[in-house]
N, C-alpha and C positions, 0 to 999 in steps of 0.2 A: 785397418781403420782404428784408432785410438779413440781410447773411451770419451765419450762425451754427453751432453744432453742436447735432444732436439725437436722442435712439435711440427705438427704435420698443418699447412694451411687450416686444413676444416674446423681445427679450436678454435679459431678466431674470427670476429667479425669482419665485415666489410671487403673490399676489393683484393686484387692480389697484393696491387702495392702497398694497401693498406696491413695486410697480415705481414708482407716481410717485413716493413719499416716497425709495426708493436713489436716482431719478435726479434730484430735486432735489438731495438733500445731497451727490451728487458732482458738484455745479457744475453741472450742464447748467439751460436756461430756458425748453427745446421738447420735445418729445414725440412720437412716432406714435403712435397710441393701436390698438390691433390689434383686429378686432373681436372675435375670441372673448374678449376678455377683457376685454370692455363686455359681451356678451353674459353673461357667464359670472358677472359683479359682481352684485353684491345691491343696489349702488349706483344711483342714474338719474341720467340720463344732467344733471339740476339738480346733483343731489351729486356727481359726477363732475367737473364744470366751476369750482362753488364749492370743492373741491378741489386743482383746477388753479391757482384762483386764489388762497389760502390759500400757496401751494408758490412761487408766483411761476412758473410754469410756463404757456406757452402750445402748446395740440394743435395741430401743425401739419400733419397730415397725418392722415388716417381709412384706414384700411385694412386687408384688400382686399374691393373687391368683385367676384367670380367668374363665370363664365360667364354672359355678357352678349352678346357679337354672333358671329350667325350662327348662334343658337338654334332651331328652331321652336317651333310653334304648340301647347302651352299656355305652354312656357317660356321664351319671349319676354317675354312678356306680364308675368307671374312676377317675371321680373328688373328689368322698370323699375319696377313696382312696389315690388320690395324697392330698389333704389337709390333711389325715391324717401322710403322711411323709412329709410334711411341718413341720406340728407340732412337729414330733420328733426333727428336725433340729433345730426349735425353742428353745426345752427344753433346749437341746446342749448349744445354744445362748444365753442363759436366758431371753429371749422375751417373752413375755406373750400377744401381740396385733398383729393381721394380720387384712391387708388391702383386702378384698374382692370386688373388682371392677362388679359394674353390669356387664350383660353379655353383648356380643357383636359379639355369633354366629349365624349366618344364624337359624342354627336349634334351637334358645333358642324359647320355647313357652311364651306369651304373659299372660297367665293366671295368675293372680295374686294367687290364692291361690295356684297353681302348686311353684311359687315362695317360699312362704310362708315357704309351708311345706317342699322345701327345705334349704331353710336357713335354716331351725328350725333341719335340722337334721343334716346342717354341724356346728351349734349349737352345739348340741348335744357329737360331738367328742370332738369340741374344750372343751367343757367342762371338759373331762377326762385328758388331760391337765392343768386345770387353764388356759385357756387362752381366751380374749373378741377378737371379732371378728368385725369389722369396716365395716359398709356394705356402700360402697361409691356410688354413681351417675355420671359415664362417662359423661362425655356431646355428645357423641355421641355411649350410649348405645341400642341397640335393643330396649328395652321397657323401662327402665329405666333412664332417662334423666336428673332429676329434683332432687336435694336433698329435697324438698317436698314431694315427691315421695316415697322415702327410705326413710323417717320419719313416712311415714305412714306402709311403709309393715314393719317395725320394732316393730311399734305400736302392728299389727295385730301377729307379731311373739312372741312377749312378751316371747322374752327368755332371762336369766340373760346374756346369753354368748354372746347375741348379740346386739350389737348398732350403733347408723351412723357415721362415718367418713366422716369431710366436705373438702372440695380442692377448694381452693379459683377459682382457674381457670375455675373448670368443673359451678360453680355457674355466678363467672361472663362474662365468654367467654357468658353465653345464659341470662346475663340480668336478673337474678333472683332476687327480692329485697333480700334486705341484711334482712332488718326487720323482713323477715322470720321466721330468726335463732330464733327470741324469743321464737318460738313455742314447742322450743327443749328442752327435759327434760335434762338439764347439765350432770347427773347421767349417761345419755345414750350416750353423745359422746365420742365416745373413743378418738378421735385422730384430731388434728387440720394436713394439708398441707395447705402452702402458693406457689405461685405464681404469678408475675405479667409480663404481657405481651401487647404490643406494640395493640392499636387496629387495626384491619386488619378484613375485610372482605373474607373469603375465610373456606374451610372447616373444620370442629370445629378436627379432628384427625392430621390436618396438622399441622394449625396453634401450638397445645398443642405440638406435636411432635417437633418444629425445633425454636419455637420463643418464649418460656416462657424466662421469667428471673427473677432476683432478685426483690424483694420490695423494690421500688425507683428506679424501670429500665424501666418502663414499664407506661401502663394510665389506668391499674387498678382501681379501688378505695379501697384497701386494708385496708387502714387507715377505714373507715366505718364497711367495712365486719368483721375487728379483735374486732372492737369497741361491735360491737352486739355477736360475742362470747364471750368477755369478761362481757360483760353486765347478759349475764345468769348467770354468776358463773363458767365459764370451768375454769381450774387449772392445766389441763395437759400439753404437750410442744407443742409451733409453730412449726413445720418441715417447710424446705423448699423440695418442688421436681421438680427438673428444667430441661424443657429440651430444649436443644441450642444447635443448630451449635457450634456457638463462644465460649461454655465454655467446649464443647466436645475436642475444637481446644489448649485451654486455660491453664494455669499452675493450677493445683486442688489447689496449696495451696493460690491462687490471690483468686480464686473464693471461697475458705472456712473464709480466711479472711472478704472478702468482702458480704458474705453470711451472716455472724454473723454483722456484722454491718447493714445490713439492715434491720434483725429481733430486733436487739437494738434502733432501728432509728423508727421501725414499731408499735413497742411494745411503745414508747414513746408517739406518735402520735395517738395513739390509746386510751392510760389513758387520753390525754389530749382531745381530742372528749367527755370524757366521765366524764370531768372535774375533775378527781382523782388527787392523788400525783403522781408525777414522779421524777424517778432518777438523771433525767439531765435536766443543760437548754433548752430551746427554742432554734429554729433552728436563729442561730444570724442574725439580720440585719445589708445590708450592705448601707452603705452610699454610699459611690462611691471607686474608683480604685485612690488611692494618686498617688500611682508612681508605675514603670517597672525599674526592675533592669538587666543591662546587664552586663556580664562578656567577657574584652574586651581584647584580646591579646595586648600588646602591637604594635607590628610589626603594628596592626589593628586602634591605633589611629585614626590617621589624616585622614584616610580616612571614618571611622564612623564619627569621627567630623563634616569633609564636607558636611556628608550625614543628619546628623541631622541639620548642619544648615541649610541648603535648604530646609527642609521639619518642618522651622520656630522657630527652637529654637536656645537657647545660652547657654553660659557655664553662670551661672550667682554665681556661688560657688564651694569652696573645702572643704573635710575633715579635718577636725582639724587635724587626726594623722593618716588618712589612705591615698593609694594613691586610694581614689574616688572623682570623681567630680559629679557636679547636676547640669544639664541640665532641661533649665523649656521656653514653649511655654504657654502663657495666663496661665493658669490653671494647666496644662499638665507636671509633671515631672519626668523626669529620669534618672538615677542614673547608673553611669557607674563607673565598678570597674576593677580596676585594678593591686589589690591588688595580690603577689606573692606566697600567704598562706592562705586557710580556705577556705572556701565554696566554693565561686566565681571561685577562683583558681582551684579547684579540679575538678568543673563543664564544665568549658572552657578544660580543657586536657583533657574532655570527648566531647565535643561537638563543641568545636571552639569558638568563639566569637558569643556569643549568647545569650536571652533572659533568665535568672538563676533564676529570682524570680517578683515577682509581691506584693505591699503593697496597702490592704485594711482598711476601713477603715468603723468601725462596730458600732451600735450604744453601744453594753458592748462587752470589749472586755477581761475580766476577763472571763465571763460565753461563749462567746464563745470558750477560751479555756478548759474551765472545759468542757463543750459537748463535745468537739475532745479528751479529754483522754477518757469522759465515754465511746466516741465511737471506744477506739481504735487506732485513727488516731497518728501517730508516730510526737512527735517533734522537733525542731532542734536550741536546742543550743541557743539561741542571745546576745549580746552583749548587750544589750540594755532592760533592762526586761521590758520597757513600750510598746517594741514592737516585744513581741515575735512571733515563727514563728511554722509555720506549713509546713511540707515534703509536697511534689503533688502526684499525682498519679506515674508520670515518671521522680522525683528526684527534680523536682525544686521546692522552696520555697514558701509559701502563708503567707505574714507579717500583723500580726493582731494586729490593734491599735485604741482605741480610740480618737473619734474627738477631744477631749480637747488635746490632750496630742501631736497630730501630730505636730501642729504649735512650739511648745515646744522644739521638736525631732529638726524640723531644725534649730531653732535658736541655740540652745546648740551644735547640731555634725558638722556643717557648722562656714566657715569662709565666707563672701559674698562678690561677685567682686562688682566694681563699674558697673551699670544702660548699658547694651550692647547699639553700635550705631545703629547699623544696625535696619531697619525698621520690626515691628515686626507683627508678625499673630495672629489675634485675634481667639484662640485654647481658645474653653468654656469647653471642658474634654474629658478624655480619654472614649470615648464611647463604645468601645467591642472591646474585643481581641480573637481570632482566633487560637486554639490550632489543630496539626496534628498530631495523635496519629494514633497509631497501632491496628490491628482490634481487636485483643484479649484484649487491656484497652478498649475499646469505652464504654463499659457498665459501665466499674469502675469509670473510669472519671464521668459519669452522678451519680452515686449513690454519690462520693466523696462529689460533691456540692448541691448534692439535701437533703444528710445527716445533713449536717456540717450546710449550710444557708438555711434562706428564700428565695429560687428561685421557679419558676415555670418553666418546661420544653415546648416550643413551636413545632408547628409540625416537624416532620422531613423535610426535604428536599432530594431531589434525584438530584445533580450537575455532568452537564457533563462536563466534562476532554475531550480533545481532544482523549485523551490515557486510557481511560475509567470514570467508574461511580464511583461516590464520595460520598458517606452517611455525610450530613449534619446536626450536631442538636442543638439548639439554645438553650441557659437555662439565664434565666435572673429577677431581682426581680420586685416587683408590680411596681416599679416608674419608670422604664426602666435607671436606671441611675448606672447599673451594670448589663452589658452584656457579655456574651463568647458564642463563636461556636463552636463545636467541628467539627474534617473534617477525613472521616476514608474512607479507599479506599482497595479494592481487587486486583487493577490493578499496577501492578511493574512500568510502566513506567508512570502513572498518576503524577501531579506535586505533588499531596501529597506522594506518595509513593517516589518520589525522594529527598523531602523534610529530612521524615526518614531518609534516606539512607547517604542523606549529613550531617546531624545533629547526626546522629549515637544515634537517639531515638528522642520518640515523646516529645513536646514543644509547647509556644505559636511561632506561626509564622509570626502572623500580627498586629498590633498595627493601629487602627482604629482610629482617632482624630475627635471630631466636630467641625466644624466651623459655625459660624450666619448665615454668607454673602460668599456664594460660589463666586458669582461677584468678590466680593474684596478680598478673599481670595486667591485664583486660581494664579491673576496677583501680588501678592506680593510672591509666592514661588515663582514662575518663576523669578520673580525679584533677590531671595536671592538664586538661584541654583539647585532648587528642579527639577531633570533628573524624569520626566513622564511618565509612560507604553504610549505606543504607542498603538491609538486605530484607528481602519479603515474607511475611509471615508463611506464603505458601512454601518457601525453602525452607523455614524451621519444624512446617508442619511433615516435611515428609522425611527430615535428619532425624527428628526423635523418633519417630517408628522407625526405620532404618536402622539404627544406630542404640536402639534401644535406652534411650538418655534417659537419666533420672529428671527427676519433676526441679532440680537446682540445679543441672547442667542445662537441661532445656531453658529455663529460664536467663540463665547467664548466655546463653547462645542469642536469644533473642535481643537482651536488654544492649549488647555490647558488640554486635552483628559480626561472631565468629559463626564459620563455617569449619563443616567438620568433614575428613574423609577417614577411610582404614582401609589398608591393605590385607588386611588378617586380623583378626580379634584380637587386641588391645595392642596392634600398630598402627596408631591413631594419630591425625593428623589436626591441628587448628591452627584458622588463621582467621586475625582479622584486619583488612584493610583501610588505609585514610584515605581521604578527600585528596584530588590532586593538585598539586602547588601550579599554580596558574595552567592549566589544561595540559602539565610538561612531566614532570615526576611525581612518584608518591612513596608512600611505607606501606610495609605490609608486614606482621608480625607473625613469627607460627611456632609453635610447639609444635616439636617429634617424639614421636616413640618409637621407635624400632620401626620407622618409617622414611623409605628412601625416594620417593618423588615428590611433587611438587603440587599436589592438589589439585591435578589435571581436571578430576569428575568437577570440581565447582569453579574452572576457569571461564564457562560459559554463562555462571552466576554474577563472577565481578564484572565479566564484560559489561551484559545488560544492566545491571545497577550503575555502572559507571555514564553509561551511555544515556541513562534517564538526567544528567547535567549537563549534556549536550546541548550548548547555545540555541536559541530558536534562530529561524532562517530569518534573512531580513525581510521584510516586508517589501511589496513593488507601491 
């Protein structure tokens, strides 16, 4: 069997026909076909296969079949029976590998040679088939636990027809060295499954049931586990078997796409562990975030204008031949378009004036886009071939360019005003931005940039919403100097979920700025018009005891409604928040000190402040 990638039915939503037609069109050529959902098909198992073959698609694995060794007496009997009309269904299929799941019934006996000599005899049918038989390790099987385990009663079954099947999950949900796998004769495994899953403490049948995901979605270590099956010699296909709420909920052909890029993303990362050749670049590094592009209604002018000059920028240039301008605070620049045709344009009639695209800035930005084609990732067009672009997850733009060539970009597309009057904010970079996405992208979103760059995922966060609970996830590179959070909520009237709702899809929604000197910072927006979230005397009253503030940090916290956190004594954290631009984006400023998240403790302060500008209902 040559190497390949392929997913088992049960990642995906909806009917049989429904998962083989998402998992052909997002490139895949193989399949598990699961059995409840052959069983469950109006289809036979002739239409099923003419299906398969129609799709260009071959079922490479049948699976599972359940509580089989170490059964008694009637249901012993029972199971090689029904394995044996698997098998027929199989031939049908043209499957020649089934998934044999330790057992996991009250009545299975413990006896290892009772085991034995049963495998050995549903061996034995599979045989009369042509077909190898994958003998896997539950992580929460009766007696079977350990793919260690099933390496050995395999050992002791020495049947041609039978060998182990590994599942990333059942190995590292229980911590099993990866190193293990060495011990495995390549010859004998039939069948690789991957998954990777969020770590959680809780019971090993729940957690596999409701919270697996994709490689690259999860804190797995995949990358190692694929490293050491590849290391023996295996040569057969990755499968993915996933099982999730959110992709139960989710479009099959989002999750097939995205499926195949994380085993192309896996499969990458795994030759390079092992120092081999690989197909694609390295995952690109990012310098920092150049600029944020907005698409701005006209009608919306003057009053973004205002709002960006208060919150310390200026117009300091135009485009040569378009109608955009560039907007730059210290470091910090943004680009508002206005243009009547092409992207910007199309994006705004979908979403109003709003945040359209984002321009980084890589250290190769040739090879990071040759990685986004191997991976798939869809392109868009530019005008500008030094600085081409990449689609997002939820339609906005990601502009990829190298550091030599930026400075370049603006001198040639820019005309430049003369030196603005007005007193200006010392803004040292755009330090995180803040996207609110829909529950069914949250995962997509993390795999896009955990694929594509060098980021690391940080822990989740749990943010309360006056209006409910909020899934926060932070992803950002080694230098901290490109940051994003993602924000994903359950709750309809939570400010993320109204966010959606106003924006008519998920986006970045906040633009984060750093500043040196909060002191002097603070009193020069206020100076230039920057309208402040209003924060409550009873939060000031309890950061100064807290926080032990002097009697003119206190005051300046109050007058200019910064919020303050610290990780450890003088890693100290300020921010202060604006008013948001029609109920869609806003700014948010913060000074660091030797401080690395995000002011999680006072995230349930801006919500409720925010949420006290919530529209009143309409009247009956």
């Amino acid at each position: 069997m040559t190497a390949m990638n392929a997913i088992a039915t049960v990642s995906l939503s909806g009917t049989l026909e429904d998962k083989l037609h998402a998992a052909a069109t997002a490139g895949f050529r193989a399949v598990e076909i699961f059995d409840t959902d052959f069983v469950a098909s109006a289809l036979s198992a002739e239409a099923v296969r003419a299906l398969l073959d129609a799709l260009g698609l071959a079922c490479v694995l049948y699976q599972p079949l359940r509580d089989v060794e170490g059964m008694p007496e009637p249901h012993r009997s029972r199971a090689l029976a029904r394995a044996r009309q698997k098998f027929e269904v199989m031939r049908t299929l043209g499957c020649d590998r089934l998934l044999l799941c330790s057992n996991t019934s009250p009545l299975a006996a413990g006896d290892r040679a009772r085991i034995v000599a049963d495998l050995r005899a549903v061996a034995d049918i599979a045989a009369e088939y042509g077909i190898l038989i994958g003998y896997e390790a539950l992580a929460w099987g009766r007696h079977v636990q350990d793919h260690r385990q099933v390496w050995e009663i395999v050992q002791q079954a020495d049947h041609p027809n039978l060998g182990i099947l590994l599942d990333s999950f059942h190995s590292l949900a229980r911590n099993i060295p990866s190193e293990s796998i060495r011990a495995i004769d390549p010859a004998k495994l039939v069948f690789v499954q991957l998954a990777d899953a969020p770590r959680m403490d809780m019971d090993y049948l729940y957690w596999s049931r409701h919270f697996r995901n994709l490689p690259g979605q999860g804190g797995l270590d995949l990358t190692g586990y694929v490293a050491e099956i590849l290391r023996i010699g295996y040569q057969g296909p990755l499968s993915l078997e996933i099982f999730n709420d959110r992709f139960r909920a989710s479009s099959a052909e989002m999750v097939a796409r995205d499926g195949l890029r994380s085993l192309d993303a896996l499969r990458d990362a795994a030759a390079r562990k092992l120092g081999r050749e690989t197909r694609m670049p390295a995952r690109a590094i990012i310098d920092r975030v150049e600029f944020v592009e907005f698409a701005v209604a006209e009608e919306d002018r003057a009053e973004l204008g205002a709002m960006l000059h208060g919150a310390g920028f200026d117009r300091i240039g135009r485009h040569r031949t378009k109608a955009v301008e560039l907007w730059r605070a210290g470091t910090a620049s943004f680009v508002l378009n206005f243009e009547e045709q092409g992207f910007a344009a199309a994006y705004r009639t979908m979403h109003g004036t709003a945040i359209c695209a984002i321009g980084l800035v890589v250290k190769d930005g040739p090879a990071a886009m040759a990685r986004a084609r191997a991976l798939g990732v869809a392109q868009h067009a530019s005008d500008l071939p030094a600085m081409p672009a990449l689609r997002g997850v939820a339609g906005s733009l990601v502009y990829v360019v190298d550091a030599e060539a930026m400075d370049a970009i603006w001198a040639d597309e820019f005309v430049f005003d003369a030196a603005p009057s007005a007193p200006s904010v010392d803004i040292q970079a755009i330090d995180h931005l803040a996207a609110t996405v829909s529950n069914d992208e949250f995962l997509s979103w993390q795999l896009y940039w955990r694929s594509l760059f060098d980021v690391e995922v940080q822990m989740p966060q749990d943010v309360i919403d006056p209006n409910g609970l909020v899934q926060s996830q932070a992803i950002q590179n080694r230098s901290g100097s490109f940051r994003i959070t993602l924000n994903s909520t359950d709750a309809r009237e939570a400010l993320s979920a109204r966010f959606l709702h106003q924006s008519f899809g998920a986006g970045f929604q906040h633009i984060a700025l750093r500043v040196g000197d909060m002191a002097a910072a603070a009193p020069m927006l206020a100076e230039r018009g920057l309208e402040p979230l209003p924060i409550p005397a009873n939060y000031h009253d309890d950061v100064a005891a807290r926080f032990g503030l002097t009697v003119a940090e206190d005051a300046d916290a109050r007058r200019y409604g910064i919020l303050i956190d610290e990780e450890a004594p003088g890693r100290r954290y300020r921010q202060v928040y604006s008013r948001a631009f029609a109920r869609t984006f806003f700014f948010e400023f913060v000074e660091r000190h030797d401080y690395g998240g995000y002011g999680a403790p006072n995230a349930t302060i801006r919500l409720t402040a925010q949420n006290r500008f919530r529209p009143a209902p309409p009247l009956d």
